[in-house]
Each structure stands twice: as C-alpha cells, then as structure tokens.
N, C-alpha and C positions, 0 to 999 in steps of 0.2 A: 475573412479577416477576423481574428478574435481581439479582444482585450487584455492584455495582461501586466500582472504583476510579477516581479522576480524576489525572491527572498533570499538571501545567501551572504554566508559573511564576507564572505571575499571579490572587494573590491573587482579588481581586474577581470572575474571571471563575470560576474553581473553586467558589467560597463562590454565586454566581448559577446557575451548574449541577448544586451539589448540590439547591438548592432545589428546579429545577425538576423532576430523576430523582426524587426525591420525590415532588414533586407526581403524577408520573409514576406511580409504585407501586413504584419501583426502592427498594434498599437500597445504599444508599452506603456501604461498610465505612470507606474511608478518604481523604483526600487527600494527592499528594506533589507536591513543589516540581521536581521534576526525577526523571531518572532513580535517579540513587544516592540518593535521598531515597526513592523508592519499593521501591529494592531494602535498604535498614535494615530500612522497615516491614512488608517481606512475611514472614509465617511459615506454616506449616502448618495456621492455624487463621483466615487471614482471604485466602485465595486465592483474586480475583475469579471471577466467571464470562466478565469485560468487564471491562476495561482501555480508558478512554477516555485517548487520549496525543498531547500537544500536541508538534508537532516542533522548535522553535526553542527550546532550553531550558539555560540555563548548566551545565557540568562535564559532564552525560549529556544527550544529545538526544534527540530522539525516535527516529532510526534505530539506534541505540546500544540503547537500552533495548530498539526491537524487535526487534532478535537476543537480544538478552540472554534474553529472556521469550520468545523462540521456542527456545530449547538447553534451557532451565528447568525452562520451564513452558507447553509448545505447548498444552496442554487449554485456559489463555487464549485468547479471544478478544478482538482488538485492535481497537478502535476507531479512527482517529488524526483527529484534530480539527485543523486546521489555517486558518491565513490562507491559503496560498499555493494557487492558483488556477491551476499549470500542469504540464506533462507530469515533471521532473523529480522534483518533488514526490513527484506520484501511484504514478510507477514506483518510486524510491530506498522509501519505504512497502513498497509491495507486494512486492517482492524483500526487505524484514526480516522480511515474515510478516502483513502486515494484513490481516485479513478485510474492511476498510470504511473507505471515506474522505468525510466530511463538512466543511464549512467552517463557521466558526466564526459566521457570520452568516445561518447556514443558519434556517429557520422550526422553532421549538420541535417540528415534525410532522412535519419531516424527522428531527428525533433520534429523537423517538419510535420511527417505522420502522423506521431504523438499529438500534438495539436488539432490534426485535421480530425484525426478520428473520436478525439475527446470532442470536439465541436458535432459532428455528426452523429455519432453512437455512443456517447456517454461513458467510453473505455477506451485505454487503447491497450492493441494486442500485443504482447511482445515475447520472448520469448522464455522473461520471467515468469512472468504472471499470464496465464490465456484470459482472454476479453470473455469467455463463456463462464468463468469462474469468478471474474469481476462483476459479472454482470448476477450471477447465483447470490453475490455478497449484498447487492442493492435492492434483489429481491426478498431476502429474509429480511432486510431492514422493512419492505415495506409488508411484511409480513406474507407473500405471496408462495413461501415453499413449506410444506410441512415435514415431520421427520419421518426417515426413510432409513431410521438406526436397527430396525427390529432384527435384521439378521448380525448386528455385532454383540459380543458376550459382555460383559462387564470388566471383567479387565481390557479388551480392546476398549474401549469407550473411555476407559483409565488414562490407558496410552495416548490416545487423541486429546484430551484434557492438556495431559502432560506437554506434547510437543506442541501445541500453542504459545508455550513458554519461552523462552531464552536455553533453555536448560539442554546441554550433548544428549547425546541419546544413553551416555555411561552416566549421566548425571539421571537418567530417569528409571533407568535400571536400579540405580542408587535407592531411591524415592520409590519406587516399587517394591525393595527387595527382590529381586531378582536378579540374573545376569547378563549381561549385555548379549550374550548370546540369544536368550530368552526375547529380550527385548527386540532381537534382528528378526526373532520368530514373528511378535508383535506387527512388527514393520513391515515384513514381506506378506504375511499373509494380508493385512490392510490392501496393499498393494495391489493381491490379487482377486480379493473380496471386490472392492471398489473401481476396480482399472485404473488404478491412478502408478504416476511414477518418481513422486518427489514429495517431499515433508511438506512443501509449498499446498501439494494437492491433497494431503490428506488433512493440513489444517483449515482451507478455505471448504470443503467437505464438512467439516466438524463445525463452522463457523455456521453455513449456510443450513446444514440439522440440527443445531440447537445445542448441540453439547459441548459447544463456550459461545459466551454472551458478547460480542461485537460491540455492545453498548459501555463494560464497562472498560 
C-alpha cells in the first residue's frame, strides 16, 4: 500500500482515480487542482510517497511542479499521468525528475504496476520510457556514470544537444545548417553507434553522459 497524492485539473477524472487507488489498497491523502494548489496543501505530516501529476494544468504545470518537488522533496516519487503520447512529452517529464510515465487511458493494471514498481524499484517500466534508462538518469544524478562520448564527433554531440529540445528534427537541421536529410544521417548513424532506437533513447543517453545537464 503506498500514499498518494493526485494533482490534475480536472475534477472527475481525480475523484474516478481516487476511487480506484482505493480500490487498489492505496491511501489517497489528498487531491490538488494544480501545482500551487498542491504546494498550499503539502505539510510535514501528509508527504506522499507518490505523487501522481497530470502535465497540462492552469498557473503550475506538471514540469513546473516537477522540479518544484524534485529541489523539495526528491524522497517523492513522481508519477506523471498524461494524454500526450510523444517524445517531447516523455523527455521535458523525465529531465524534472519522474520516476514513471503512464497515459491517462492506460488499463486500470497498467496503474496498478506503475505504483507497485515505483514502490519496489524506484521506476516503472513501460513501454515509453525502459526502467534501465530511468534508472541511468538517477544515476548521473548521483553522480555514479561517467562519459562514454569518446567515439562521437562533434557535430553528433551537436545533434544530441539539439534533440533535448522541443525542436523537429527540420527545425534542427534549420539550427545546424544543414539538411534534414543530413540530419537523418545524424540520427541513424546515433542509432547505430549506440544501439538505441528512438529520440527518447538517444536523449536520456545524452542526459546520462553529460552532454545536457538534467539539473537545469
């Protein structure tokens, strides 16, 4: 049984996920409408174990809140529950500090997991994010990985920078001068330099060697 809090603007769907962390065996301390709604009601005597945190949220958003509660209160672990279904998402999350990313129309037994494995292994795995890559990110925070950049060139190292960003991949082509064709060069060969096979993996890669700072 864990502790949690819910964060999410919307009414009905917080009041339908207390029910069911309930039904679950969880204990639900509290709900907030948003970030600074959450940061009133937190005190010293009802501090989650799990923090489930919805990103799209009026005055405090969910990456807002996730720093906030990573400088705080890192002993939280963060849930962040969301609609959005692609790389920007998942990355802007995981660089404020989320242990676990799940979508809001996920099967009531995906949350379950989510939970269990946040309580047990300090990640959960899922098909977004692998729990091995979560777990590389906790480690360069604690300073435990060093860089393993020596066989990329400098403009790769460029590229890895760049798609930390928000920015398409024609928008970094842009930013590079070069052309997206160029940039697909970029991209595949990363791909097969690193074994990896999504933007997701080569920026938590880039997070965990050093070549963008997690911190800021």
């Amino acid at each position: 049984m864990a502790s949690i809090v819910l964060t999410d603007d919307h009414a009905l769907l917080r009041n339908g996920l207390a029910g069911l962390l309930k039904s679950l065996g969880h204990r639900v301390l509290f709900e907030a409408d948003n970030g600074k709604d959450l940061i009133s009601k937190l005190n010293s005597t009802n501090i989650p174990e799990v923090l489930m945190l919805d990103i799209n949220m009026p005055e405090m958003d969910g990456y807002e809140t996730a720093r906030w509660m990573k400088n705080h209160h890192p002993e939280v672990k963060i849930l962040a529950l969301s609609m959005y279904d692609n790389d920007n998402a998942v990355i802007g999350m995981l660089k404020c500090g989320v242990k676990g990313y799940i979508l809001k129309d996920s099967d009531p037994s995906i949350l379950r997991d989510a939970i269990n494995d946040l309580m047990e292994k300090d990640f959960y795995y899922s098909d977004h994010v692998s729990g091995k890559l979560i777990h590389a990110i906790n480690q360069k925070e604690n300073g435990a990985i060093g860089n393993k950049t020596e066989n990329l060139n400098e403009r790769e190292k460029e590229f890895l920078k760049y798609s930390c960003s928000e920015m398409t991949y024609k928008e970094i082509a842009e930013k590079m001068f070069v052309s997206p064709r160029t940039i697909d060069g970029y991209r595949d060969a990363l791909f097969e330099k690193l074994q990896l096979k999504t933007r997701v993996g080569l920026v938590i890669y880039a997070i965990k060697n050093g070549i963008v700072d997690i911190s800021k």
